[in-house]
C-alpha positions in Angstrom: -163.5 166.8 56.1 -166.5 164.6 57.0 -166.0 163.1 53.4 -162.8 161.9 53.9 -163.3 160.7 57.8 -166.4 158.5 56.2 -163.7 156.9 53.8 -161.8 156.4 56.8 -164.7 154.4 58.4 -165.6 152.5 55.6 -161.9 151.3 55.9 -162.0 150.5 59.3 -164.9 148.4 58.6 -162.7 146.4 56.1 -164.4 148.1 53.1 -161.9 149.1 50.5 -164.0 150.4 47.5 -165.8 152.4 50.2 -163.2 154.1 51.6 -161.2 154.7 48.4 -164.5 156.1 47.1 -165.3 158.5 49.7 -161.5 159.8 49.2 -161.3 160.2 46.0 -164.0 162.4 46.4 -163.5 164.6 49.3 -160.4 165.4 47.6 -162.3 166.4 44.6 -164.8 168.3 46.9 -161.5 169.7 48.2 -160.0 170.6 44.6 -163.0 171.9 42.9 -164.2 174.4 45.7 -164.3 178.0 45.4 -165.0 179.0 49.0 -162.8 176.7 50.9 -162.3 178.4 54.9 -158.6 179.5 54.7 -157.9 176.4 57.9 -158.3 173.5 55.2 -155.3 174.9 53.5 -153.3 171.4 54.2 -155.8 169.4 52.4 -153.7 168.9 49.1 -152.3 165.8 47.8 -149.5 164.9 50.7 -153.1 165.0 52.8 -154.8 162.7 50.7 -151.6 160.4 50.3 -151.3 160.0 54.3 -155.3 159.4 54.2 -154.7 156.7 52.0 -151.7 155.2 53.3 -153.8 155.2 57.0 -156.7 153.2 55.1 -154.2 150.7 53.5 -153.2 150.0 57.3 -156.9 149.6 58.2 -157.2 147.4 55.5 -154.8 145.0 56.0 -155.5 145.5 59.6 -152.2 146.5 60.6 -153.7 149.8 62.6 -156.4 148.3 65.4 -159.3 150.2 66.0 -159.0 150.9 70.3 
């Protein structure tokens, strides 16, 4: 979870291959675990896809950090 909320922070900061990095690998973190708690059960690839689609907003600035 941390992982992915970095790669959200490096987009908010305007840095793409950040953020696409840090995704790309919490969800392998998230794929290749064995002993996953039962509550991260919605981190599959719909997850990642929304996580991705809310850094292309931050990218192009379209979602405004408050």
């Amino acid at each position: 979870m941390a992982v992915q909320m970095a790669g959200r922070g490096h987009a908010l900061e305007g840095d793409a291959d950040d953020a696409y990095r840090r995704l790309d690998e919490a969800q392998q973190i998230i794929a290749t675990a064995s002993d996953a708690p039962p509550w991260l059960y919605f981190y599959g690839e719909s997850w990642f896809a929304a996580q991705r689609g809310m850094a292309d907003l931050h990218l192009r600035g379209g979602v405004q950090p408050r």
